[in-house]
Steps between C-alpha positions, in 0.01 A plus 500: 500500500630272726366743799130455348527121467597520870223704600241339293656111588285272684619212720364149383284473786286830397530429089294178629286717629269666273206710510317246382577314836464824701167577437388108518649501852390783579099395453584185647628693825263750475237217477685296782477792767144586418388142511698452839421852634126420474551107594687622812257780576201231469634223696650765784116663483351127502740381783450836750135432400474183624758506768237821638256273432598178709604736744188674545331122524777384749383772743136426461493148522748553816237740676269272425668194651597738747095596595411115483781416737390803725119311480602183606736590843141723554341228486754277666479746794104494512491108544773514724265799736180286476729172624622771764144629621361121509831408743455822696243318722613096429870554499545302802309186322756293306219377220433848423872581444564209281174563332599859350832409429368225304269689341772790382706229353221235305241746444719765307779273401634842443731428817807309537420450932309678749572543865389636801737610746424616919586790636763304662649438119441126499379370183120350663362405148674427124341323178573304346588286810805325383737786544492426848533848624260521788646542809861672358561871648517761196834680430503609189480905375160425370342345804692710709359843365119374472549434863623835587326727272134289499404639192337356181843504293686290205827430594820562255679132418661304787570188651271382736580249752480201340730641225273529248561871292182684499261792514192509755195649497407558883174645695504549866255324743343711777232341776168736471671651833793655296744200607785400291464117425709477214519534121388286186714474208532357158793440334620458143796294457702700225758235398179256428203561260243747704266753378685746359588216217097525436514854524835576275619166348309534171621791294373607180812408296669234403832651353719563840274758656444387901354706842692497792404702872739612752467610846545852659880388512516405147537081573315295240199350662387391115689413201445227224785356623505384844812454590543902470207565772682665784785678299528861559477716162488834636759590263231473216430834416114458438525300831616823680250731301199276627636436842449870508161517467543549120242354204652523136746298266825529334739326301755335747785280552362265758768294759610218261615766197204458290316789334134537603200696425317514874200639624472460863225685787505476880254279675320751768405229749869387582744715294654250290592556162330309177721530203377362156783499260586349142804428323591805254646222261188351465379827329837538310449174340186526333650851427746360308295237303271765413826719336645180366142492319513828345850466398384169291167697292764803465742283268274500189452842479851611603632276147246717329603798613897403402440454164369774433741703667734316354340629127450874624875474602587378150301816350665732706871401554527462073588876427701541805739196365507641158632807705713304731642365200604774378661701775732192508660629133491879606783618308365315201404705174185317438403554879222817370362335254481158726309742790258632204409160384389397865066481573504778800054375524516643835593818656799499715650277237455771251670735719740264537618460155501912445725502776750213372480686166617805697751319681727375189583837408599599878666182641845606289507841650408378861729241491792763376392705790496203726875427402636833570314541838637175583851654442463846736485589815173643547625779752763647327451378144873363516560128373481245770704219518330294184544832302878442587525150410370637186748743445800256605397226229483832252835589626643115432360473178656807399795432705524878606720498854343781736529678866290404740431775752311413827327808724378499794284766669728641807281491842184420346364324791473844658302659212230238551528493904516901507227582176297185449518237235332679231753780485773205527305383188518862322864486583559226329316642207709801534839306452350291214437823301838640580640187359319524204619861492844401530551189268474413098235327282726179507551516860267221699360639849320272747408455840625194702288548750417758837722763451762345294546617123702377248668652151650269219719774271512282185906551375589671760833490677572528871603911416171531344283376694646690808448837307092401506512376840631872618327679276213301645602577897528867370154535374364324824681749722403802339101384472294497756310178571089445600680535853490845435926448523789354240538117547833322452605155346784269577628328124677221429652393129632230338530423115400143337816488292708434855270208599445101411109617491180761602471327839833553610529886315180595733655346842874684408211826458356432779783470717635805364152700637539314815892680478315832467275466767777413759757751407156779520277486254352765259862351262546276185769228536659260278520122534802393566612238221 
């Protein structure tokens, strides 16, 4: 009875925890992931829809920038040819000079200076007048390549001579004879407000998004903040991809460490790079006010919905307690008729109670069978050690005095190396049957463990019990074992009556058997005392 209780015992965490409970938590999970599975799956489908979304605009808005930039160098470059053809025949007249480059920089005002260098690369003409350039020699990359190359060309960023960081647009100056007089340029000053803040300044946004160009090395030659004109971000991943020739967008982590969605396209007239980028946390964050939203018009209908799980629970858990209940009293006599009384209204319930009702008749003969099993060794159907401590309290109460006779399998480390451990197993079936063979109905046999037996000869003296012990050696040499040969034991005895208590009988045994063993085995010998 006491086995049942222990099978059937609950801890006091799990007897708080009912069906009742179960099933309640279990809608409420079941509810939980559902609600979160499709939550998560709409705000991941709304957020990679809108993330494609202000990507997709990002690139557009960035090749159009990019085409509108493109417009206004071609145009740049046109005014700077007609101020090139008029010069071509008046370049030597100072008026003229100052006249054009006047006119570049007023007319436009698209221009941060104009100049007109010789051939000589001496600066013959500048506006506005005040920069008091006229007369200097050029030096500078810019100046210094539109002199050599005498192309129409826009210049990457550098310092000119004055010091001033800049990009130039420049047009050569030929006499109608096919001379080289010089070049006109115009100039926009990129740490100072020019007209690429016209052209880019203005974005559609107003949450973080911002344009910024670089040039064919990757150096800023527009940000919205200044001071960052002139850094080089080649690093920039979409910098690289549109450096390359490349028009598209992707979701990057630009220079400082902050996640972007950019769009960027290459400018055909010069090769720079437009890239037209916006925060990704500005999408996040009406993301998240939208789900913080949902999760407020949810709450209404989510108490709903607990109550009456809460009542379904109640109408389902009932018979299972009244069931519950009852397996708690197993043993009881009133535990039938407390099953039959029980409202199985639904079906595994009802199959439930038939098979409690079957149950009370077979949980005493389970639990006998239970008891024995837990007494044997299940490979030789000996008693294992808490079969002995059985027999020894038996013994005690009864006060009987008895041998104890220990055996030990001689070279049985050989049978299993030389045959295998299953025939090691049928040998040690083999010598359990010859002990049973060989003893009395009062005689206790068990198995200590591996190949080591032991006999307890209930009022037996030393005499005695070394009459079974031969007669047990003599049976074992004269039958052959699953080896297909005889197998021999070593024995040791000592009786109970010569000893303070079991513990000490069994070591005098066993050093007896370990006496046998050293003076040859396949021999029975007495413990000393």
């Amino acid at each position: 009875m006491a086995h049942a209780k222990h099978a059937f015992g609950e801890s006091r965490f799990m007897s708080r925890l009912d069906l009742q409970k179960l099933t309640l938590l279990l809608a409420l999970v079941a509810g939980l992931l559902t609600f979160g599975n499709s939550f998560f799956a709409g705000y991941s489908s709304q957020r990679d829809q809108l993330f494609e979304q202000t990507l997709e605009a990002n690139r557009a808005y960035a090749r159009k920038l990019a085409d509108t930039t493109d417009q206004f160098f071609l145009n740049s470059r046109r005014e700077l040819a007609y101020a090139a053809e008029v010069l071509s025949t008046r370049f030597a007249d100072p008026s003229a000079r100052d006249n054009e480059t006047e006119r570049l920089k007023l007319k436009s005002e698209q221009f941060s200076r104009a100049v007109i260098v010789s051939a000589a690369g001496e600066i013959v003409s500048a506006s506005p007048e005040s920069t008091d350039l006229v007369g200097l020699k050029v030096n500078s990359i810019g100046a210094t390549r539109a002199l050599k190359e005498r192309i129409p060309q826009t210049s990457d960023p550098y310092i000119a001579t004055d010091g001033t960081y800049l990009i130039a647009v420049t047009h050569p100056i030929f006499a109608p004879d096919g001379r080289y007089l010089g070049f006109i340029s115009a100039s926009l000053f990129l740490r100072e407000r020019n007209a690429l803040h016209g052209l880019l300044g203005v974005h559609y946004y107003r949450d973080g998004s911002y344009l910024y160009v670089v040039d064919t090395q990757g150096r800023l030659i527009f940000h919205e903040d200044g001071k960052r004109v002139g850094q080089n971000v080649s690093s920039n991943a979409v910098v690289r991809q549109v450096l390359s020739g490349q028009e598209g967008s992707q979701r990057v982590i630009n220079t400082l460490g902050v996640d972007m969605l950019a769009g960027f396209a290459p400018m055909q007239s010069t090769g720079w790079g437009i890239i037209a980028q916006r925060p990704t946390a500005a999408i996040t964050a009406k993301l998240e006010q939208l789900a913080r939203t949902t999760l407020l018009n949810a709450v209404p209908f989510t108490l709903i919905s607990l109550a009456v799980f809460w009542w379904l629970s109640i109408l389902i858990s009932r018979p299972i307690r009244a069931l519950a209940d009852t397996a708690e009293h197993w043993g009881a006599p009133e535990a039938a008729s407390r099953i039959s009384m029980v409202n199985s209204w639904y079906f595994e319930v009802s199959r439930l109670k038939v098979a409690m009702l079957a149950g009370v008749s077979l949980l005493q003969q389970k639990m006998g069978a239970l008891e024995a099993a837990s007494m044997t060794d299940p490979l030789t159907g000996l008693r294992n050690r808490r079969g002995l401590e059985l027999a020894l309290k038996q013994f005690d109460l009864l006060d009987q005095h008895y041998a104890a006779v220990t055996l030990d399998i001689d070279h049985f480390k050989q049978v299993n190396d030389q045959h295998g451990h299953d025939v090691g197993d049928a040998v040690l079936r083999f010598l359990a049957e010859i002990m049973k063979e060989c003893s009395r109905p009062t005689d206790v046999l068990c198995r200590m463990g591996g190949e080591e037996f032991l006999m307890l000869l209930p009022e037996t003296d030393a005499a005695g019990a070394s009459i079974a012990a031969e007669r047990l050696l003599a049976r074992l040499r004269q039958t052959a074992s699953p080896t297909g040969v005889p197998v021999t034991a070593s024995i040791g005895i000592a009786c109970s009556d010569r000893y303070a208590s079991p513990d000490a009988t069994f070591k005098a045994a066993d050093e007896a058997l370990y006496q046998a063993k050293r003076a040859g085995r396949d021999r029975v010998v007495l413990a000393s005392n």
